[in-house]
N, C-alpha and C positions, 0 to 999 in steps of 0.2 A: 504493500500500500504506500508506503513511503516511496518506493523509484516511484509510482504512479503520477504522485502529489509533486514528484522534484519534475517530472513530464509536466503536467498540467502548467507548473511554475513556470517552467523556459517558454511554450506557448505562448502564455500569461504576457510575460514583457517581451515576447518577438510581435506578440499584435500592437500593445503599447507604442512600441520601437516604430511597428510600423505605421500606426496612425499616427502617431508624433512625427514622422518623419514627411506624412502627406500634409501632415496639416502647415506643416511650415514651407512645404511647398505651394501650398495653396495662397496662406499668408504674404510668402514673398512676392509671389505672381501677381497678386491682388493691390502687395504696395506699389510694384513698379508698373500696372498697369494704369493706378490712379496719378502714377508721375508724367507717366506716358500722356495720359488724356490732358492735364494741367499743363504739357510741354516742358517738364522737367527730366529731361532727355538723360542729363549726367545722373538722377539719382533714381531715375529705372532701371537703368545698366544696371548700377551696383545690385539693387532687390536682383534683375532677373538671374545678374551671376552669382548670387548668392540659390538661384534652385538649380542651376548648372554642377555646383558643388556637390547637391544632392544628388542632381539626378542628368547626367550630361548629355540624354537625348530629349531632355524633356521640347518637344515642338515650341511651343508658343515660347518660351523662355528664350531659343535660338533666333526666333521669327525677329521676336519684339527688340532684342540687342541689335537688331540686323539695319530693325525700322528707325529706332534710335537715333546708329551711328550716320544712317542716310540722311534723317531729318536733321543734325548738327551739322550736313556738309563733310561729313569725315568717311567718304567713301574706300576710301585703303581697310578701314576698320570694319566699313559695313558688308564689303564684299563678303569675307571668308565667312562671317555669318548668314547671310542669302545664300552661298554655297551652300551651306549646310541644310539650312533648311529646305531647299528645293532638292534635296538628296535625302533628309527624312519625308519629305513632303511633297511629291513632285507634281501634284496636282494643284496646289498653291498657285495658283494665276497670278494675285499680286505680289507674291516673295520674283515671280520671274520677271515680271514688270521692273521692278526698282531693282533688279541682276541686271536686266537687258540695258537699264539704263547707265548703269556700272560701266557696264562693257562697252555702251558706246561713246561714254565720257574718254575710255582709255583707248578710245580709237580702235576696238576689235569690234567690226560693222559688221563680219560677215557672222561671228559667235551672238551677236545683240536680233541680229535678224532671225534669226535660229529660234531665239526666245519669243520674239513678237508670234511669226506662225507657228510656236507651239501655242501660243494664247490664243489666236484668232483663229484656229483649228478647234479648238475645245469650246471657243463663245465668238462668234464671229462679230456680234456688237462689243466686243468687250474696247471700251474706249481708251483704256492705256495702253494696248495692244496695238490699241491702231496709232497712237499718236508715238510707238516704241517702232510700229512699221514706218511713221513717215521722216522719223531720226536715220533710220538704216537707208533710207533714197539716195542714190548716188547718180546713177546711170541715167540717163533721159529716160531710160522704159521704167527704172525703176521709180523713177517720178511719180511718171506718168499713170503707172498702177496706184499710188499711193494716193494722186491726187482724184482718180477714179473712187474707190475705194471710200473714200473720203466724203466726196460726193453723194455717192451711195448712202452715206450713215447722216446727210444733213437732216434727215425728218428725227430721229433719236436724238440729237448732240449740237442743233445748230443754235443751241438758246445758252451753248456754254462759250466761253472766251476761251478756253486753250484747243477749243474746235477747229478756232478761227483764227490762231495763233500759228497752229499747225498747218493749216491750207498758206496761209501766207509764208511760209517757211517757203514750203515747195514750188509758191511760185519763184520766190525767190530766187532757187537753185534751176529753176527754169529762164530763168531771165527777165520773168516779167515784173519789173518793180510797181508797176501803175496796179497790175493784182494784189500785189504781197501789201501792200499801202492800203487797195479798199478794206482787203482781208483784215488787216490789224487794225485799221479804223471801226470797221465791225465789231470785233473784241473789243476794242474801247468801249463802245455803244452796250454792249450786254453785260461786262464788268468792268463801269470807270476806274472800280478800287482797287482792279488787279495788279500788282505792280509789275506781273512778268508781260504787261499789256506795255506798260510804258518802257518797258527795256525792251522789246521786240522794236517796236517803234522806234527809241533810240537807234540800238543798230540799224536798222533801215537811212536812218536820216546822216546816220555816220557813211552810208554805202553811196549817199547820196550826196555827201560832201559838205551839210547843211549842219555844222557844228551847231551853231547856238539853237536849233532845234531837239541837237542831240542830248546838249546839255540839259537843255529843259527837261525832257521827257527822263530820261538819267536822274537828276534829281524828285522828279515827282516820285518815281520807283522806290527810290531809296526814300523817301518822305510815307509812303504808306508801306515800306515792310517794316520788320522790325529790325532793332538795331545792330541786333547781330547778324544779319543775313547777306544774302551773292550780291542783293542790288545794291548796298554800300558799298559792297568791294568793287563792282561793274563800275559805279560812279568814280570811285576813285582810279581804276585802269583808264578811264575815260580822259583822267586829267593828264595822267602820266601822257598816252597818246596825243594829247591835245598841248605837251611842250608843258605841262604847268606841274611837277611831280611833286612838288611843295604842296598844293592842296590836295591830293592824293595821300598823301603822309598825314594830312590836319583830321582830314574823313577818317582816317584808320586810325590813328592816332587817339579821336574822340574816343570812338565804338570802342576799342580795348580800352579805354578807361571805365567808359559804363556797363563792360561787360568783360572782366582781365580772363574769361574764362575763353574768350570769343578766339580757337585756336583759329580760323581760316584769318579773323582778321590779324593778327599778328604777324603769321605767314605772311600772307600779301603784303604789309610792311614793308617785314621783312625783305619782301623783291624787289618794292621798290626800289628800298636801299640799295638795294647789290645792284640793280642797274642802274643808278647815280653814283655806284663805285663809293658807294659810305659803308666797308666794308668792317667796322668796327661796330658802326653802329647797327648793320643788321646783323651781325652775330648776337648784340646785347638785345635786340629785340626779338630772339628766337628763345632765349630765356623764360621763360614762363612756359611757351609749349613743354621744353625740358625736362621743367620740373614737374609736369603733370605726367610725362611719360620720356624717360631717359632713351628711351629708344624710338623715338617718335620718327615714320621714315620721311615723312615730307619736310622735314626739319633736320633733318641730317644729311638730306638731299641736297638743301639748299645751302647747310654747312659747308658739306663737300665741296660744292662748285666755287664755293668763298674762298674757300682754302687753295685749289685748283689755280683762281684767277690769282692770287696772294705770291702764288709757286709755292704752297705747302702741298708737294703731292703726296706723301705718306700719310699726312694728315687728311687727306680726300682720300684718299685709297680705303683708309680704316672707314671712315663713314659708310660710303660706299658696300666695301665687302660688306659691314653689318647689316645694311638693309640686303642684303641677294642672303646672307646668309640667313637670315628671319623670313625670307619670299623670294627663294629659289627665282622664281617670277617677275617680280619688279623690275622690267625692261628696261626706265628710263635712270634706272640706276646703273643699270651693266651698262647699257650706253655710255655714262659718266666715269662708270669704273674703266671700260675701254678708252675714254679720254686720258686719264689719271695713268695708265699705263703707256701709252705714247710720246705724254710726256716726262716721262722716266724712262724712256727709249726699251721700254721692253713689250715688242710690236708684234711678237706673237700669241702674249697674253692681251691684248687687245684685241686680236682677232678673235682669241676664245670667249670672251665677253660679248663680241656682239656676235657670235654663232647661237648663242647665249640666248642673246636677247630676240635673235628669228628664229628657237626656235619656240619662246613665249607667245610670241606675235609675230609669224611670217610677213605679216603685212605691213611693218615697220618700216619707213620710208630712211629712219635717220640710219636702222644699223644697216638697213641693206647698200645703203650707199656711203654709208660711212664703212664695214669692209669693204666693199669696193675698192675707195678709195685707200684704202691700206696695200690691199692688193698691187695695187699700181705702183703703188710710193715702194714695194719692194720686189717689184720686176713682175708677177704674176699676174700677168697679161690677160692670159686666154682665160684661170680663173674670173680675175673683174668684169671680163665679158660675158664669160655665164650667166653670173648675178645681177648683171644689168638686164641682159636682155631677158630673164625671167621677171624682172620687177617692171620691165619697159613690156613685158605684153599686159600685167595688168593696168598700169600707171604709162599709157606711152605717151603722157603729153607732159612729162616733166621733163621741164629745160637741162637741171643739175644733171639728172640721170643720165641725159643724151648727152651733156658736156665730157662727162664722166667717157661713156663710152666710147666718145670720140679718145678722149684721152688716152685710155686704154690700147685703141688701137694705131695711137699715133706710136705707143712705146713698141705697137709690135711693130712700126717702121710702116703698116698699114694706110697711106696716106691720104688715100682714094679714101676709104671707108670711114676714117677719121674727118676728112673733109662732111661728107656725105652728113655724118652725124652732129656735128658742131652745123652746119646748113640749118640741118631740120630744129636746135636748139633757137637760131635765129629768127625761126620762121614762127615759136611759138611767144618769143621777148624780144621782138624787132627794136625794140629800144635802149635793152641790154648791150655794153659798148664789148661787154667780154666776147660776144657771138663774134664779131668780125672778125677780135683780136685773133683767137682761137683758131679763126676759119683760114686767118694770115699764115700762123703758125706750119698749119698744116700743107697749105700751096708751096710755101719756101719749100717745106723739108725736101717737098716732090720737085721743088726746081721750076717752083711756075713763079719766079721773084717779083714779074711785074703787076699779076693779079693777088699776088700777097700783099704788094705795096699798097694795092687799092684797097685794102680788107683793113691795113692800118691806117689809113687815112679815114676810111668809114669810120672808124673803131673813136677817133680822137675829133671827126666833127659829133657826134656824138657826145662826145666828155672830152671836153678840150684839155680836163687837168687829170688824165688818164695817163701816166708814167710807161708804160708798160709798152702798147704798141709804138709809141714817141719812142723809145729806147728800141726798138728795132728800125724805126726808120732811119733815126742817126747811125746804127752799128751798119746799115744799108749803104747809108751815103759816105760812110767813114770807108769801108770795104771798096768802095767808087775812087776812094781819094779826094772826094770832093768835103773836107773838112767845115768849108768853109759853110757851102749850105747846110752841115747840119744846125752850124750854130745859129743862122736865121733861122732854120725850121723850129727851132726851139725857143728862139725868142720870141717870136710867133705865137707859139702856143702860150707861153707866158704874159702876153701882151693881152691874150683872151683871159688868161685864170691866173691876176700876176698874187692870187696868196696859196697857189699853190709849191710846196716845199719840192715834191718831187723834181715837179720840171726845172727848177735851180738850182738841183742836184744832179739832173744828168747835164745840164748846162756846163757845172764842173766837172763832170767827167771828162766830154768835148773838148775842155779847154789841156786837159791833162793830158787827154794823146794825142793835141798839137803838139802838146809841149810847155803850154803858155803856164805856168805855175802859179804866177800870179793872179790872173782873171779866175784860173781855177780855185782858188783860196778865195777870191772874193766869192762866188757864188756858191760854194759850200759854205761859208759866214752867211748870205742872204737866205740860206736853206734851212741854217740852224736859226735865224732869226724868225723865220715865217712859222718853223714849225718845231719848237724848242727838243719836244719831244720824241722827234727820228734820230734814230741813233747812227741812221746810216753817214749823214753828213758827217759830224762828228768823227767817225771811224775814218773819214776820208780824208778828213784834215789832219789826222792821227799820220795816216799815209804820205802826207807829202813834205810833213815835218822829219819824219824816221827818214824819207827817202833822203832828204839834206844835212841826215847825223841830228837832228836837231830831235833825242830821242828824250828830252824832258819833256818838251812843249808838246810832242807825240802822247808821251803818258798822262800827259794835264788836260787833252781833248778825250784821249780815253775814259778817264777816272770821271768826266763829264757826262758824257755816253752812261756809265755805270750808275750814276747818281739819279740817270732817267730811269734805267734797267737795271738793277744790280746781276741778276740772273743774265745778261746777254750773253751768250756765248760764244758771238763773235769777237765781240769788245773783250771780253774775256784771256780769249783766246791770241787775239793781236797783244794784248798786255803781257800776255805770260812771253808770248815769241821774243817780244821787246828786249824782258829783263832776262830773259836767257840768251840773248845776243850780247846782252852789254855783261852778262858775269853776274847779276844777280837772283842768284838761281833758288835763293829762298823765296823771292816773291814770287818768281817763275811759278816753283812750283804750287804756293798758294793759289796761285790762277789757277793751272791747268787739276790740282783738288775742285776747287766749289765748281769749275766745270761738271768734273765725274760729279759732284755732289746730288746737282741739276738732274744730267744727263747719264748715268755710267756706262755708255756703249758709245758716247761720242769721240770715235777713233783717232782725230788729231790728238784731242788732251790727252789721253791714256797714250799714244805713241812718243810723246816728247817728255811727258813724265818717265816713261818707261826708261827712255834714255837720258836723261838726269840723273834716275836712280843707278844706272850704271855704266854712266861715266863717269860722274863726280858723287852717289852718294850712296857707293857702295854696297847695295843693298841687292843681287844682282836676282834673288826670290823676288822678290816686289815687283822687280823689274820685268823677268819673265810672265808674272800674271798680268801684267799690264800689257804687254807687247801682244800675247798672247789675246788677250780682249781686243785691244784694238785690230789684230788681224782676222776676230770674227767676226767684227762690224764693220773693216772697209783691207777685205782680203787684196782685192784688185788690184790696191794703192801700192807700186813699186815702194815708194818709203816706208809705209808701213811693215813690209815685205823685209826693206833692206834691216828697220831696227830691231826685227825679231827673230832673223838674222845672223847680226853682230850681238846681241841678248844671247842667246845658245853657241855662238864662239864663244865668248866671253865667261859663260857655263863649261866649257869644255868639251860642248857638243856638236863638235865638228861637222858629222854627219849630217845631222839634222839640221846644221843652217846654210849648207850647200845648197839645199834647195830653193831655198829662200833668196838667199845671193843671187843665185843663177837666175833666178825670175827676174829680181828686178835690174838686175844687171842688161838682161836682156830689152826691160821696157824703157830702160834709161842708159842707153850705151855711152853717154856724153857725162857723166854723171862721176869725177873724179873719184868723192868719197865710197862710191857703191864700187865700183872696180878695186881701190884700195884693200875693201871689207873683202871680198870677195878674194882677191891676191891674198888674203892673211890666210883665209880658209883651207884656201886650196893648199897654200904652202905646209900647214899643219896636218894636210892630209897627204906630203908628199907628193901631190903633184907639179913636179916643179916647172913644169912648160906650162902650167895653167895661172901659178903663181907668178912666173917671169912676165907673161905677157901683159896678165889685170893689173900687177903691181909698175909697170913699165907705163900701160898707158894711161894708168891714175895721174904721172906724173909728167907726161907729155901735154896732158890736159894744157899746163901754167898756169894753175890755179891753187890758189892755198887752200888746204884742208887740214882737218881735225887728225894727227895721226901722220902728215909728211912725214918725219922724219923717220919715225917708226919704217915706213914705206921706202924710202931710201936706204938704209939698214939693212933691211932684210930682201932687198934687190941686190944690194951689192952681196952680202951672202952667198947667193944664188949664181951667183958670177964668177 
């Protein structure tokens, strides 16, 4: 009887256990749903995830956090709970409604459409269905069905404003703005109060060109939502776009003070800042997100890029990997982590990042052409053509893309088909000056000079202060010998765009392969006057003071240059070469470190440190990994070639730097020190007819190098 009674007992508190445990589910649901109705969105959440603890499929608890995060604007958050729920729930019409519209916020049109006709299959009036069909519109048919469609449902839905909202959308994308105008006139008429009436209208009047229209209707928007909501933020992008980001900051500015909880408004801020480059100040105003969630990814996104444009790329990289590591998925992250990687010169993990991010979202315009363009930048030609011409059949009227793929096949020597492409790029941004340039490019390489000349004269009536095709027309007329016309052709352009900095900088260039040194100094001064911040000028003045010994005044325009750029790594790089000509080879090597620092695969600095470290600083480890690195970022380079070389002489490894000698001995047979290096090799390996001769004609050269003597010595030896 006793086991019976200890039975009965456990029973007893497992039904306890288990009403106690429904009833606090029931309780929590019940508080977060009356948060939910009050629009207390933050302290729903907490109730619903307080029955998630209990019970981690409970439906509605999944739904409602889902609904929440969508109604705060925090759709990163909202999604993986609309996942979910349409995965316990998949007959939920509206969890796929505010999914679909997820997915078309993040630009997956063809996954959002997926969702509309799974709704409008299951209730063919269902009116978020159709207004999730007329977001996914792209195509003219696809319009064209939608605005059919549409029509069709006006006896149910024509007494609503986002009916009418939505019709004028799609005239929109059809071209008729005199529609899309009555349409949202319409919605005015059946709900003046609606504020997504007066931001429709807005953008119409922005399309239109009619700012103080725009602004009105912008303001009414943001005047009847509430104060934490999209049409405050609308308003304030409005300003930013309208040249005014000061009042754009005051709008944002406000809302987070009457609402510190108002994440989207901070955020946007925050961008504003980082694109007025107050990049201190939006770090400090991404603080409050922070602290509400340390891992917050549109906030660490926006870190990242801060850090990015700063040159902290390790500190972008860590952002970055965090959010891909919390969302595998988060595209527009791996895109940035593939930035963050580039600029750290490591160009294969970049490619892995945006494979990454296609294959999150194949339809991805920035990674599919931003690999591409990686592609290209390291010879893989026919690759970049694949992946164009797969994004060019769905997308074939994007200019970049067909720029791209001309590009592509200009590197395969392609000229014709690179012509052909950069063409059709012109024919779709006739007033884009890059199309000619581009189109120039490619007629020269084929040898058609005189119809390229025409391609850069388009290119610069077009944009008179366009450096680029002007810098082939002078390298055209300089090739002619007609010096003289280039410098009218350039003063010319000048006389059209005279605060443009370029064109008074290839002005100096002109003057330098006359000869004239001084006119050339004057217009690199009028280059660094117009435009303080090119560092090019600068470097050039750097140039013509070194070239006259005059290597203090060289390092006072560099250290100028650096003060605009600290990171430049040309400026950099010319500094380091400076004080390692004149013997000062601690600073040398300062340069050519915060170079590697930057960049560690940028093969000049890693080859002249290399050779620093051993020739003067004994260190001849250091020096092989360095030589080493530089010959697997620019193997091609005969010098690179020759110091990695003499690095493995110098190791005692004869054998292994024969190859290396002999290579570049071969691509630089005029090359005293490379012969010398090579004579040393050969002699160590016994070859003495190999050594007689490279050692013999190092010094028939008549030129002084690092090591004569040495070279003399050990020929006479041989003798």
């Amino acid at each position: 009887m006793r086991y019976n009674r200890l039975v009965i007992l456990v029973l007893f508190v497992a039904v306890i256990a288990g009403c106690s445990k429904e009833a606090k589910i029931s309780r929590y649901n019940g508080r977060g749903d009356q948060y939910f109705s009050e629009g207390k969105y933050r302290e729903a959440i907490l109730e619903y995830k307080n029955v998630l603890k209990l019970q981690g499929r409970n439906v509605h608890a999944v739904e409602q956090i889902g609904y929440a995060h969508y109604a705060l604007g925090e759709m990163d958050q909202a999604f993986p709970f609309l996942s979910r729920a349409r995965d316990l729930d998949p007959d939920n019409l509206q969890v796929r409604s505010k999914l679909g519209n997820i997915l078309l916020l993040a630009k997956k049109v063809e996954d959002a459409r997926l969702e509309a006709e799974f709704i409008l299959e299951h209730d063919k009036k269902n009116f978020d269905g159709l207004l999730l069909l007329t977001g996914t519109a792209n195509s003219s048919d696809e319009v064209s069905e939608a605005i059919g469609r549409l029509e069709e449902a006006l006896p149910d839905f024509g007494d609503r404003a986002k009916f009418h909202l939505a019709l004028g959308s799609l005239y929109l994308r059809k071209g008729d703005a005199q529609g899309a105008e009555r349409a949202f006139q319409e919605a005015a008429a059946k709900e003046p109060g609606a504020p997504e009436v007066h931001t429709a209208l807005g953008n119409l009047y922005i399309s239109k060109k009619d700012a103080q229209k725009a602004e009105d209707e912008f303001k009414a928007a943001a005047d009847l939502a509430p104060n934490s909501s999209q049409e405050r933020i609308r308003l304030a992008d409005f300003y930013v776009l309208a040249g005014k980001p000061e009042q754009g900051e005051d709008i944002l500015r406000r809302a987070v003070e009457k609402d510190p909880a108002f994440k989207q408004g901070w955020l946007h801020l925050a961008g504003i800042m980082f694109v007025e480059r107050k990049y201190d100040e939006a770090i400090k105003a991404l603080d409050p997100v922070f602290q509400k969630n340390q891992s917050d990814p549109e906030a660490k996104l926006l870190r990242g890029k801060i850090c990015l444009v700063k040159g902290q790329v390790p500190e972008a990289v860590k952002d970055f990997q965090e959010i891909v590591r919390l969302n595998p998925g988060a595209v527009q992250a791996r895109i940035q982590l593939a930035l963050a990687y580039v600029k750290s010169g490591d160009i294969l993990k970049a490619k892995g990042e945006l494979k990454e991010a296609l294959t999150s979202d194949p339809g991805s315009a920035e990674a599919s052409l931003g690999l591409a363009e990686l592609e290209i930048k390291t010879s893989n030609f026919q690759q970049a053509i694949d992946i164009l011409k797969k994004f060019l059949d769905k997308q074939p009227k994007n200019p970049l893309a067909l720029v791209l793929l001309g590009s592509a096949h200009f590197g395969k020597e392609e000229y014709d088909k690179a012509a052909d492409a950069f063409s059709n790029a012109m024919t779709l941004a006739p007033k884009d000056p890059r199309g000619p340039f581009l189109l120039g490019l490619a007629l020269q390489a084929a040898g058609k000079t005189t119809e390229a000349k025409k391609q850069y004269e388009a290119a610069i009536v077009l944009a008179p202060g366009y450096a680029a095709p002007l810098a082939k027309l002078v390298s055209l007329d300089l090739a002619e010998k007609k010096p003289d016309r280039a410098v009218e052709r350039v003063k010319q352009q000048i006389s059209l765009e005279p605060k443009s900095a370029g064109l008074y900088y290839i002005l100096g260039q002109v003057f330098a392969a006359k000869g004239e040194t001084g006119q050339a100094e004057t217009a690199f001064n009028k280059a660094v006057e117009t435009d303080p911040g090119a560092t090019g000028p600068y470097l050039a003045l750097g140039q013509i003071y070194a070239a006259s010994g005059r290597e203090d005044a060289a390092l006072a325009k560099i250290d100028e240059a650096l003060a605009k750029n600290p990171n430049d790594t040309s400026a950099l790089m010319f500094s380091g070469m400076i004080y390692q000509k004149t013997g000062k080879l601690e600073k040398a090597r300062e340069a050519y470190e915060k170079i590697l620092a930057v960049n560690p695969r940028f093969a000049p600095a890693a080859n002249n440190l290399a050779w620093i470290y051993s020739e003067d600083g004994g260190d001849l480890e250091k020096a092989f990994q360095l030589a080493t690195k530089a010959h697997e970022a620019a193997g091609e380079d005969p010098h690179v070639s020759d110091t990695l070389g003499w690095v493995l002489y110098k190791r005692g490894d004869c054998q292994g730097a024969l190859a290396y000698l002999l290579e570049s001995a071969d691509k630089l047979p005029d090359d005293a020190a490379i012969q010398y290096h090579l004579g040393m090799v050969q002699f160590k390996l016994n070859d003495n007819d190999g050594a007689r001769k490279n050692l013999a004609g190092a010094l028939k050269k008549g030129v002084n190098f690092e090591g004569i003597e040495e070279a003399k010595q050990t020929l006479a030896e041989l003798k």
